[in-house]
N, C-alpha and C positions, 0 to 999 in steps of 0.2 A: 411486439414487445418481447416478446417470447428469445427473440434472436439476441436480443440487448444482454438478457442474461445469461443464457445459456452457450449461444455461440459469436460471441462479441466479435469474431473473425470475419464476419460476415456483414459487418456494418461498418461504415465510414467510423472514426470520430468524434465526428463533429455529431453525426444523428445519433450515434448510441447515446451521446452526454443529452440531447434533447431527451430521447425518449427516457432516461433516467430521472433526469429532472420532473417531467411531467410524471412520471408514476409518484417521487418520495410528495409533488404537491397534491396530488391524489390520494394520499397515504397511502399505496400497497408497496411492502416492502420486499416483494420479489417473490420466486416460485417458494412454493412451502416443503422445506429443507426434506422430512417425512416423503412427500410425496416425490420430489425428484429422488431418494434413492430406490424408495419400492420402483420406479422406471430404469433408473440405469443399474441397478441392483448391487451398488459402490456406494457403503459409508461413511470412506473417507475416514476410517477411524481401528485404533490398532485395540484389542482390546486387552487387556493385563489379568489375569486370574492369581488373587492375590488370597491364598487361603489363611488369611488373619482378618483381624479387624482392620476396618478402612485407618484408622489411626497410628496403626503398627506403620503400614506406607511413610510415615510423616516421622514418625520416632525414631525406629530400629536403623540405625548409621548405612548399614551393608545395604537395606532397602531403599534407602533414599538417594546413598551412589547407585543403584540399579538402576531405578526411577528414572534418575539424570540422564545418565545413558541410555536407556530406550527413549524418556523423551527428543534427544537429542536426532536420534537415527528419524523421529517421526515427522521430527522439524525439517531435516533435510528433504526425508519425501512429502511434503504436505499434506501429511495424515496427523491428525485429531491421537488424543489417547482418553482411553475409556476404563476407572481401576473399575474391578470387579471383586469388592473383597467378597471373599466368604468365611464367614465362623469356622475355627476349627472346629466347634461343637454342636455345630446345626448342617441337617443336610439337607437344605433347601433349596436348590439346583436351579429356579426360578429365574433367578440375575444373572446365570449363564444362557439360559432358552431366551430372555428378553434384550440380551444385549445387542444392540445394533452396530457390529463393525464388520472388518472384512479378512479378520485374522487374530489369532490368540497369541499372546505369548502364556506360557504357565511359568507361573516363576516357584518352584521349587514344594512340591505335595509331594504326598504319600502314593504308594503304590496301587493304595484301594479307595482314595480319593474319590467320592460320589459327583464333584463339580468338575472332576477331570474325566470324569466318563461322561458328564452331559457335554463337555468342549467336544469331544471324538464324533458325539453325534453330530454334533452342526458340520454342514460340506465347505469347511473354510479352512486357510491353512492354518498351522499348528506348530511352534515352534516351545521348544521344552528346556527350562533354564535349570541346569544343579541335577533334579531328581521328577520324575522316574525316566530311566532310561528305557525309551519305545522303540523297537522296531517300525522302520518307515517314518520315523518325524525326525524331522530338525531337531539338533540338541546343541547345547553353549553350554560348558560347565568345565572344571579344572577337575586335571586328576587325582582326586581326594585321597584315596591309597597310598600313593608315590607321593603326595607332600607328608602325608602324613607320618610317613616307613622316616621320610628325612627327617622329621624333627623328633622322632622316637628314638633315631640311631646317636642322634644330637644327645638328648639323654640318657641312653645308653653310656655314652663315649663317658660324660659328664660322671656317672658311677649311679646313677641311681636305678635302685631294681625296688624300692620299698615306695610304691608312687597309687594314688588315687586318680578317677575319673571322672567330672562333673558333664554331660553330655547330654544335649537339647532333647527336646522331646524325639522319641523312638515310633511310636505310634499316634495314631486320633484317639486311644482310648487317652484320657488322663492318669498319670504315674508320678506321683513326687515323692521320689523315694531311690532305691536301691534296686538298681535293674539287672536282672539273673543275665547268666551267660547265655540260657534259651530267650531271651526277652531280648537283647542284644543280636544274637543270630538270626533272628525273627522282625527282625525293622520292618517298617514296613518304610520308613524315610531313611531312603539307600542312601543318602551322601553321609548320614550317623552311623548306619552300618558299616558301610566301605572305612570311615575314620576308626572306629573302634579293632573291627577285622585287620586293619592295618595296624594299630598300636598292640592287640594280642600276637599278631605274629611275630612281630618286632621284640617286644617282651620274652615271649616264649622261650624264641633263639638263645636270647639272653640268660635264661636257665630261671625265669617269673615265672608261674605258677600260677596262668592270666586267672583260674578259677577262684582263688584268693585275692584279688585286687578290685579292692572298692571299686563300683561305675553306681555313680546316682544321678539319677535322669530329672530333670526340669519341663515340666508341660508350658510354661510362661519363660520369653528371651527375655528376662531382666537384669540389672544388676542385680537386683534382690535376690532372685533367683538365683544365681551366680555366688550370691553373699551366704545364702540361706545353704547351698549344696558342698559349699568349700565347708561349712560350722558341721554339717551332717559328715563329711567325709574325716575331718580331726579327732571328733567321735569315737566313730567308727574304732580311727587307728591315728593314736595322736603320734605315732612315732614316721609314717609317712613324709617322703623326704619331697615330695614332688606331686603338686596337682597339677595335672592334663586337664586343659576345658576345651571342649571343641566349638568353641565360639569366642571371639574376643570381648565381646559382652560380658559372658558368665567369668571369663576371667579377672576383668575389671571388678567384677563382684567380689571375687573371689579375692582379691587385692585390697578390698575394703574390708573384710572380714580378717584376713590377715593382721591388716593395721589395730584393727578393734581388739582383738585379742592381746597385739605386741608381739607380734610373730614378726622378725625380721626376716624381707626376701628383698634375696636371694638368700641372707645368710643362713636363716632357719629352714628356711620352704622355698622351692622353684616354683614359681607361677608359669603356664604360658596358654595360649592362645590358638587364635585361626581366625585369619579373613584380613588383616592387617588396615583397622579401620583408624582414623586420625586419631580419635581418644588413645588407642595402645600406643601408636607412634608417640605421642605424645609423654605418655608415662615410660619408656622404656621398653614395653611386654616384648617376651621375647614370643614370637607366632608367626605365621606360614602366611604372607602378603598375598591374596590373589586381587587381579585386575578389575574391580566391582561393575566400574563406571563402565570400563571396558564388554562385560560382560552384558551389560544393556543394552550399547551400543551393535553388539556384533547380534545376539536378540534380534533386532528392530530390522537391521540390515538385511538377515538371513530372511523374516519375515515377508518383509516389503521388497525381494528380490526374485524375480517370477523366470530368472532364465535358466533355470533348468527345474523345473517342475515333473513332479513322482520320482525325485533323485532324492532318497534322505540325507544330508549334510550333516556333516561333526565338527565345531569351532571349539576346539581341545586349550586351552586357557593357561598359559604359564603362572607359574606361583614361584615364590621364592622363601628360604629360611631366615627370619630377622632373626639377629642373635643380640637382643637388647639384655638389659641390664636386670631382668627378673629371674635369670636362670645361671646355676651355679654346682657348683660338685657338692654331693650331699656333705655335711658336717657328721664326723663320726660321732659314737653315741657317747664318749668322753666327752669331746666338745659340747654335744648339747645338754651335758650335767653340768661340768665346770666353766662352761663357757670359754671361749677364746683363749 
């Protein structure tokens, strides 16, 4: 019986479909899934390290084209996928030691990440999407710096040097608020480091004074968040000709609070973005496109591809600048008294 299942290559058939038949009228319904892989020590399954809540997976746009794409690479090798969220704000490393697969992907943690040091422990492969960049692992991720420098210089060009920053969370501590230059320099989630680091240099050059330039950080990717960080940054400095979000989420926010107030963008305020997810296509946002689904896919593939093994691989990610209809040359401060 044993051959019926396992190595069907070995039977006529005509006798595998007997011996099938007679076991489902028997009721057993084949070797027990557990036990065949504690023997072949394969199971068949990719696992995902998803440092949010498992519902974030199903929400957050950029996650769900990720999703797509790694499940898609899993579908082509006949491997299973296994999410593995973990709480930002719990570290209980449990659901990484219990997972049964036969390789990680991490999709995008912190540098001091507790469930990304229990993955290192396990002897399985390891592929690393966005952040943290590790010596000796597979990495997939766009270069965050260099899109970022393009849409800064976009701004730049544009005339604006009086501009805010609304950017995701920075660490696992929680921070809703106003994040210092040390707090900024200090990330511990390198791809908001690398975006910011890119936009002060950029600024800089430009003769900004990146130590004066509002960055209020968001612990939750919401719109709300996004709504709630653009109202804190106007605050701040309602004379700001331009908020920077380094998410096209928080920008959409940020576009809903615009409208609340009667703040016309572009004419009043430049909005833009990053990640280039259907919602911004859709409204105009002007933001830096990178390939989501793609980046899933290329994940899955680097994972599930075992011909060159103890070689670390880099799948380096094109991105592009949309220059949508949210971004515009600042209004002098005439205009914004007497209007048009």
């Amino acid at each position: 019986m044993s051959n019926a299942y396992n190595r069907p290559d070995q039977l006529s058939p005509e006798l595998r479909k007997r011996v099938l038949d007679t076991a489902r009228r028997l009721g057993y319904p084949g070797p027990d899934p557990v036990a065949r892989s504690l023997r072949t020590r394969k199971a068949g399954a990719v696992g995902l390290l998803l440092t949010e809540n498992l519902s974030y997976a199903f929400r957050d746009p950029a996650a769900i084209q990720f999703l797509e794409g790694l499940a898609l690479a899993c579908e082509d090798a006949g491997h299973g996928l296994l999410l593995i969220p973990a709480s930002p704000e719990r570290e209980d490393v449990a659901s990484v030691h219990r997972a049964g697969v036969d390789g990680f992907v991490v999709y995008s943690v912190p540098d001091d990440d507790p469930h990304l040091a229990a993955v290192l422990e396990r002897p399985v492969p390891v592929v690393i999407c966005d952040q943290p960049r590790i010596d000796q692992l597979d990495w997939v991720g766009p270069d965050d710096e260099g899109a970022v420098r393009v849409l800064a210089e976009h701004l730049i060009g544009l005339g604006h040097r009086r501009i805010g920053v609304s950017c995701m969370r920075l660490a696992r501590g929680r921070n809703d608020g106003v994040a210092s230059v040390h707090r900024q320099a200090n990330a511990s989630f390198h791809v908001q480091r690398s975006r910011l680091t890119a936009l002060a240099a950029a600024f800089s050059e430009a003769g900004v004074d990146w130590a004066q330039v509002p960055v209020v950080e968001r612990f939750d990717h919401s719109t709300e968040s996004g709504a709630s960080a653009a109202a804190q940054l106007l605050e701040i400095d309602p004379e700001i000709t331009a908020i920077i979000c380094t998410s096209d989420i928080l920008a959409l926010g940020a576009l809903e609070e615009a409208r609340r107030r009667g703040v016309r963008v572009p004419d009043d305020l430049t909005i833009t973005g990053f990640d280039g997810i259907d919602d911004a296509e859709r409204v105009g946002l002007t933001t830096v496109r990178q390939p989501v689904l793609e980046k899933g896919r290329a994940a899955g593939r680097l994972l599930l591809d075992t011909s060159e093994p103890g070689r670390p691989r880099d799948v380096l990610l094109e991105t592009q600048l949309m220059t949508g209809t949210t971004a515009a040359p600042p209004r002098s401060a005439e205009e914004r008294w007497f209007g048009p």
